[in-house]
N, C-alpha and C positions, 0 to 999 in steps of 0.2 A: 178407684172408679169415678169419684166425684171431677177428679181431674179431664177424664174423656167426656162424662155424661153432661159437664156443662156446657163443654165448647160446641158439642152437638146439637147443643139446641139454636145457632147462631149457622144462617148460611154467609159466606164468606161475598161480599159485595165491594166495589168502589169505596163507599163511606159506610159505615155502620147507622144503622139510630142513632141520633140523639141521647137517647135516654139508654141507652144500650151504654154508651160509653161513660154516660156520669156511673152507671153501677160499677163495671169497670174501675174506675178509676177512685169508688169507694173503697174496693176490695180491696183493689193492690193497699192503699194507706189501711185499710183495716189490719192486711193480712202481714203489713209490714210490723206494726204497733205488735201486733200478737208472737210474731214471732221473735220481736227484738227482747219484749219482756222475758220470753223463755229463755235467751241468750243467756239474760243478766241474770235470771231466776239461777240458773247452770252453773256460770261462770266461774263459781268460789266454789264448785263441791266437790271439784277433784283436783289436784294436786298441778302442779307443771307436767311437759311434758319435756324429754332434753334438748329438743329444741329452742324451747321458751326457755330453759334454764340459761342455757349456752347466752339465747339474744337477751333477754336479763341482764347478765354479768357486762355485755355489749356495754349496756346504757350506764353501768359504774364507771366503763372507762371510755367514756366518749370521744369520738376519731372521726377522721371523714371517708374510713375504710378498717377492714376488716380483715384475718388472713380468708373469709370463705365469701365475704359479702361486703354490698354497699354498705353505709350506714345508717339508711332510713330506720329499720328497725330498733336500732338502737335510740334514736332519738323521740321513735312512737309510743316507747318502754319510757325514758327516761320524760315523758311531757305528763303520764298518768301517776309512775309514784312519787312523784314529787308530795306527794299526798299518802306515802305508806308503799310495804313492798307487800300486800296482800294479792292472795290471786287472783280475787276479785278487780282490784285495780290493775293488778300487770295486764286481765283482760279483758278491759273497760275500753282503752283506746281499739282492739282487732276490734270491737263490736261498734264502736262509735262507727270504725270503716266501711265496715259491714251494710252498715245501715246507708251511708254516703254512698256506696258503690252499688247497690240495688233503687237507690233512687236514676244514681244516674243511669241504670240501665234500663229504667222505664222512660227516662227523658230519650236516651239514645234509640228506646222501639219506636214510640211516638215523632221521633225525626227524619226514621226509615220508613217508618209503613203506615204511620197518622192512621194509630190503632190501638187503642190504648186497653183490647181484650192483649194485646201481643206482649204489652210489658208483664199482666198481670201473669199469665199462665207462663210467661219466660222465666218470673221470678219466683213459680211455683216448682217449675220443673227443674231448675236448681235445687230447689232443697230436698229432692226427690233423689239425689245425687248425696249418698252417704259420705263421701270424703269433703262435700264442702259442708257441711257440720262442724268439720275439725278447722278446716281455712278458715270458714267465716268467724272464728274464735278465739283461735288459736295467737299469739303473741308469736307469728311467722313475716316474714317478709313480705306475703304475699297479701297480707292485709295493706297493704298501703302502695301495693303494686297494682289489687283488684281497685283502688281511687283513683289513682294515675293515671292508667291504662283505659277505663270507662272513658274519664275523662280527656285525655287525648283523642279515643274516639269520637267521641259527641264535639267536639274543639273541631277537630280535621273536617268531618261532616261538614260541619255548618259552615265550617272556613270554604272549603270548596262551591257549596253554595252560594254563598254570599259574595264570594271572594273581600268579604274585610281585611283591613292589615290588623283587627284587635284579634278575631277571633285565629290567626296565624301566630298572631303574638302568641297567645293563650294555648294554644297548642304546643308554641315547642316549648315554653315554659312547664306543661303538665310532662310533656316529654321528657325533660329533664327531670323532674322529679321520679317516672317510673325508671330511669335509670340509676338513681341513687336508690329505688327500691330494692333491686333483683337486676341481675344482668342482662338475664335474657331478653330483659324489656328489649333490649335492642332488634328483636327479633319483630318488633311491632313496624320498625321504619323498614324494614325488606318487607312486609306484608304492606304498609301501602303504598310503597314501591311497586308492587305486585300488581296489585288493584291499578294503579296511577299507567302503568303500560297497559293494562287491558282494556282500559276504559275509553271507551271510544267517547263520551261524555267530557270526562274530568283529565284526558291524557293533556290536553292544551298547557294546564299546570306545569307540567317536567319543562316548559319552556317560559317559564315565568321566575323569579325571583325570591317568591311567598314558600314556597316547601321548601328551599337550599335555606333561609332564613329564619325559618320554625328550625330545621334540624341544627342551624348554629346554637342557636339560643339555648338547644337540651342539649349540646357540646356544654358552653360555656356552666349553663347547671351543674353541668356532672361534672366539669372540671376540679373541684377541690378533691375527689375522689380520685382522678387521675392524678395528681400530683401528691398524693397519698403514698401513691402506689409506685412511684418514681421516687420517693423518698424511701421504700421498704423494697427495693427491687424488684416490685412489678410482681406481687407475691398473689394477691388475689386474680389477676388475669391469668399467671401458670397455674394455679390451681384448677382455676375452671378450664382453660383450655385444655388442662392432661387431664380432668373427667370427660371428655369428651371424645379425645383422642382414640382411645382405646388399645385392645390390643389385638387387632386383627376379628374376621368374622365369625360371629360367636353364636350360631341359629338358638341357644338355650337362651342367651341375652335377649333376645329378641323377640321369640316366646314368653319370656317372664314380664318386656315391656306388655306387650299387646293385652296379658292375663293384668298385669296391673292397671290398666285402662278399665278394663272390665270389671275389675273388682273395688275401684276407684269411685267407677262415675254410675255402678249398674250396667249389665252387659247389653240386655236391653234398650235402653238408652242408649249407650254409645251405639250398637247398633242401627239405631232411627237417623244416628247423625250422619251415619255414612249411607245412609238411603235418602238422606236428605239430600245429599252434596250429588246423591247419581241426578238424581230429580232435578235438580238446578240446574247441573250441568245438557241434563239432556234439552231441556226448554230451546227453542226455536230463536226466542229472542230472552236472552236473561236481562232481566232490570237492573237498576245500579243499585239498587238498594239489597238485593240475593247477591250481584258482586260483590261491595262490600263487605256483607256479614260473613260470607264462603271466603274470602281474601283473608279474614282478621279471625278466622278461627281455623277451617283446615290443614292451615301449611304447619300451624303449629305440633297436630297432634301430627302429622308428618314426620316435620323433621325428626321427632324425641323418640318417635318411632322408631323412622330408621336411625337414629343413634342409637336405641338400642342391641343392632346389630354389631355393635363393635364395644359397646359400652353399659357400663348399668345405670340406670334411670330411674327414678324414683316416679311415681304415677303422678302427682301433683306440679309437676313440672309443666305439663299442659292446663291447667287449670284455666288459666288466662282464655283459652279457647273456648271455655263456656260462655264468655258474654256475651259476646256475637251467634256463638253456637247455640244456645238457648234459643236466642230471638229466630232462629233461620229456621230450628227442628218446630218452636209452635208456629209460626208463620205458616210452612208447608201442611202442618197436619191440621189447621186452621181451612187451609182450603180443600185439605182430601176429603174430610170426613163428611163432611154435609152431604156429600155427591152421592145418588144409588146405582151403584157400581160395586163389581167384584171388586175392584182396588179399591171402593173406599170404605168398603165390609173388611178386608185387610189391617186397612191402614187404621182403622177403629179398633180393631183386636190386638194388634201388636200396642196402640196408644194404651188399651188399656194394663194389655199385659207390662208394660215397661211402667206403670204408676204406681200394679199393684207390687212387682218385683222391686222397685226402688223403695215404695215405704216399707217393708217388709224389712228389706235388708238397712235402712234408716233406722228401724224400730230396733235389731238386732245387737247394731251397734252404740245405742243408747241401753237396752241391755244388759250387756256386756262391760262395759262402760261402768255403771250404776251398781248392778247385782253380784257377786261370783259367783256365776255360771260355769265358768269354762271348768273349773277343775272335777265340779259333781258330772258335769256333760261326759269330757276327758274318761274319766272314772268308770263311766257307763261303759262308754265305746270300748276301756280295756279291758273290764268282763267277759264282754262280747268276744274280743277277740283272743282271751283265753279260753274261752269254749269253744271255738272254732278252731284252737288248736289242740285242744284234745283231741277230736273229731277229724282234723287233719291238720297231722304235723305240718305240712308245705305253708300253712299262713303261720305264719310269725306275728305272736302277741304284741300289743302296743309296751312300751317303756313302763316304768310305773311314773307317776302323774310328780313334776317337778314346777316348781314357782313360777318360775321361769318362764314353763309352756304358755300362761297370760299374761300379756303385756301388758293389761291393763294394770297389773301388781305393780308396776312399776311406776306409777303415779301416784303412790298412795304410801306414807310414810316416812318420809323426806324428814319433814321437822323435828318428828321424834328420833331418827338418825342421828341429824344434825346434834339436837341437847346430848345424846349421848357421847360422840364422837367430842364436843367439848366436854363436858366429865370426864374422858381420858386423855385428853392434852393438857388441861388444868392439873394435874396428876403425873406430869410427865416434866423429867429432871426441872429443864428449861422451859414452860411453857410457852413461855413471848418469843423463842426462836426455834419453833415448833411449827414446822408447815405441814397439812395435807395432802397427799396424789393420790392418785385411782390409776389404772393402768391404761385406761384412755379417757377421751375427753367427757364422752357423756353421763357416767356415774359420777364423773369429780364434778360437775356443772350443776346437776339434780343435786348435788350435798351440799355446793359451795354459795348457794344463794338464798341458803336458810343459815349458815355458820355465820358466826359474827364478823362483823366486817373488817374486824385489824386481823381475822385470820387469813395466813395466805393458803391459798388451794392453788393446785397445778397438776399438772401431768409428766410424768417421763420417760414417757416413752417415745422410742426414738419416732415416729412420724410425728411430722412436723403440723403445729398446729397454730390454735391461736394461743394459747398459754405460752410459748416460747417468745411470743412480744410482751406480755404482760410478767414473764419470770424468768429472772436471770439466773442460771443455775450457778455461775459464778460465783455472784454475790452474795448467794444462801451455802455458803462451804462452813463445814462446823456446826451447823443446824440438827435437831433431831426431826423423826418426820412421823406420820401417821401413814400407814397403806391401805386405803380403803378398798374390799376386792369382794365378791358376791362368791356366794358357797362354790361355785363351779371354779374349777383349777386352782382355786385359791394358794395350795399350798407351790404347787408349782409355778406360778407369780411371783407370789411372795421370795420365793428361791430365786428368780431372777433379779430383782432389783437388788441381792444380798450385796452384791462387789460393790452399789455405789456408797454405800457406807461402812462405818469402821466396825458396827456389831448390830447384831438382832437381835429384838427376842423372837426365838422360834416358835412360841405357844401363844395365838392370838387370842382377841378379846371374842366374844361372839356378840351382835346384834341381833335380835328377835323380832320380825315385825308381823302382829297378826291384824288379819282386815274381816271383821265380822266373826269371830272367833279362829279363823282358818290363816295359816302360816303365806304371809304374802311377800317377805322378804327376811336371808338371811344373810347377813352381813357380816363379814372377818374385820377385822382391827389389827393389823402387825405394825408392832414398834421396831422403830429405827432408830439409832444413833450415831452424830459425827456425819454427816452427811459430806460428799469429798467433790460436790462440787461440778458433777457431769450429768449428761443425761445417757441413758439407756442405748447401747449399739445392738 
């Protein structure tokens, strides 16, 4: 509520107060400070996720490419533990970003709408958005994509304004960087491509020199990645372009994207933003500053949109569209709400309702996160739904409640894993030519960055990953191995990988992980021996 009931006390004018704006502009740094400390206060109390794990292990082997990505992440891993592989430090640099890319997003409101209530409530209504809690943290790519990307913004602005050769310089340089973060930064230069033909203002540019010479420059940037990739047959660009490809139109893909938005950013919110962009669009005469921010956030949740229709898409994939998206959804409802108007007695109730549904669902996932809940919650609901089938057969009771059903379990236990899993390779014929696998990449990544480091961990199974660059299955012929596989299908796993070695043991080890008394992971251990040298068809 506080979020609506402050901006309402402010009617929306040419220039604000004076004094209006120093408060402002206390807040945001107040509310910056406050919220960073919680970061770090966070930071160390839960485990990796296998994302982090994955880009971790990145930064042990440092490259100027990836089989899934650039190499920024690995380098943002590998600059904070030089100092320790705590998870405190693995996510001491996403927060350092964190903190860099909400500055610059108040510098970037203040250069659009020289209004410095817009940065504060822009950088409010982000965190009102339950998934950027996990980005703004998280040891992802997108940590150093949300720096890049601000900053290319706020670079291209001002370059346009000014027309300087530094601040063009400075742009395709940040440019290049967001392309070493994440690929789809690319998706930034068609967006102001976009902008740059509509803009009856700034279109003069496409006939200048200054934008072809920013975008060589974040060529030249991202060049050691390209030539990465031309050494490794161009392995990360098939990757991403056959995620995208798809396989023909898929309305369930589609539906799961649009619900992933919503369940991403708050339905409500995403909501505001697409009332926002009719509201822009419908204006008589749009300013260049609602161009801009609509240019460098709509086309995004677009396109991933419509890729959803052919492909599956992760909700964070649009993320990037909040920075601009933020500043454009408080901007608009900066000017509705003051007005006494059926629409702005609207536009005041949905503001509130999308503040109190996003802290809500923010508080839930901090929650969740923290407590186990889910399985007592779980628990409830299939009481429930055994009485209801008493009562009538036609509902089918819930499952009974498995580990698994919370994901959060899955952060939490890693290390003591890990000691255990060396106590039975220590134990095993050969230890020193004794490797690790999981049956895919993300359990062997979450176990392999707590294992001591002359252990090898890998995967082998036949899709093609990044461990097939880092493990040569050739070379490891005659090795025994560990199989690390989580209670579900276990034994049927394990029975698959039997041909690539000369014997088994068929009776695995068992791992136990409990979290607050309550069973949070259970783990198999199958021995290998004689390993012949192939990977999994």
């Amino acid at each position: 509520m506080t979020f609506v009931a402050n901006m309402a006390l402010f009617n929306m004018q040419s220039s604000t107060p004076k004094k209006s704006q120093q408060t402002y502009r206390t807040l945001f740094w107040l509310f910056l400070t406050f919220i960073t400390a919680i970061r770090l206060l966070l930071a160390g109390k839960f485990g990796l996720g296998v994302d982090e794990s994955h880009y971790l292990l990145y930064s042990r082997h440092l490259a100027w490419g990836y089989f899934d990505h650039p190499p920024m992440v690995a380098f943002l891993a590998a600059l904070t533990s030089i100092f320790g592989d705590s998870v405190f430090l693995v996510r001491l640099g996403p927060v350092i970003c964190s903190v860099i890319s909400l500055v610059l997003l108040r510098y970037l409101a203040l250069a659009l709408y020289r209004d410095e209530r817009v940065g504060f409530w822009a950088t409010v209504l982000l965190h009102l958005m339950p998934y950027q809690h996990l980005l703004l943290v998280g040891l992802l790519p997108d940590a150093s994509l949300n720096v890049f990307w601000c900053g290319t913004l706020l670079a291209v602005w001002q370059a346009m304004k000014s027309g300087k050769w530094p601040m063009w310089i400075l742009t395709g340089l940040l440019f290049g960087g967001a392309l070493l973060s994440k690929y789809h930064a690319v998706l930034l230069a068609l967006c102001l491509l976009g902008y740059l033909i509509t803009s009856a203002d700034h279109r003069f540019w496409l006939k200048k020199a200054q934008p072809y010479v920013a975008a060589l420059i974040g060529l030249i940037v991202f060049m050691p990645n390209i030539l990465w990739n031309a050494r490794h047959s161009w392995i990360s660009y098939s990757y991403q372009l056959g995620q995208g490809s798809g396989g023909g139109l898929d309305p369930g893909k589609f539906i799961a994207a649009i619900g992933g938005q919503l369940g991403a950013w708050s339905p409500i919110i995403f909501g505001l933003l697409i009332a926002v962009f009719i509201v822009i669009i419908r204006q008589q005469k749009i300013s260049e500053a609602d161009r801009f921010a609509v240019w460098t956030s709509i086309p995004l949740f677009v396109f991933f949109c419509l890729t959803g229709l052919t492909s599956k898409i992760l909700p964070h994939w649009t993320s990037v569209g909040w920075w601009t998206g933020s500043i454009a959804v408080t901007m608009v409802i900066l000017q509705k709400i003051p007005r006494l108007s059926p629409s702005a007695t609207r536009w005041r109730r949905w503001s509130a309702a999308a503040a109190v549904t996003g802290f809500v669902m923010t508080a839930l996932l901090y929650v969740v996160l923290f407590l186990p809940v889910v399985g007592p919650v779980y628990n409830w609901a299939r009481n429930v739904s055994v009485s209801l089938n008493q009562k009538f057969p036609a509902v089918k009771p819930l499952k009974p409640f498995e580990t698994g059903f919370d994901i959060s379990n899955e952060l939490f236990g890693w290390p003591d894993i890990a000691r255990q899993v060396e106590s039975i390779r220590a134990e095993m014929p050969r230890p020193a030519t004794t490797f690790v696998f999981g049956h895919r990449f993300h359990s062997t990544s979450q176990l392999a960055v707590y294992l001591k480091r002359a252990t090898t961990a890998t995967v082998l199974h036949h899709t093609y990953n990044q461990y097939r660059l880092w493990f040569g299955a050739e070379d490891h012929a005659g090795w025994d191995a560990l199989f690390i596989v989580d209670q579900k299908r276990h034994q049927k796993r394990a029975g698959r990988y039997r041909p690539l070695f000369s014997k088994m043991d068929p009776q695995p080890i068992e791992i136990r992980i409990l979290r607050n008394g309550r069973l949070a992971q259970k783990i198999e251990v199958y021995r290998y021996f004689g390993f012949k040298g192939k990977y999994d068809e």
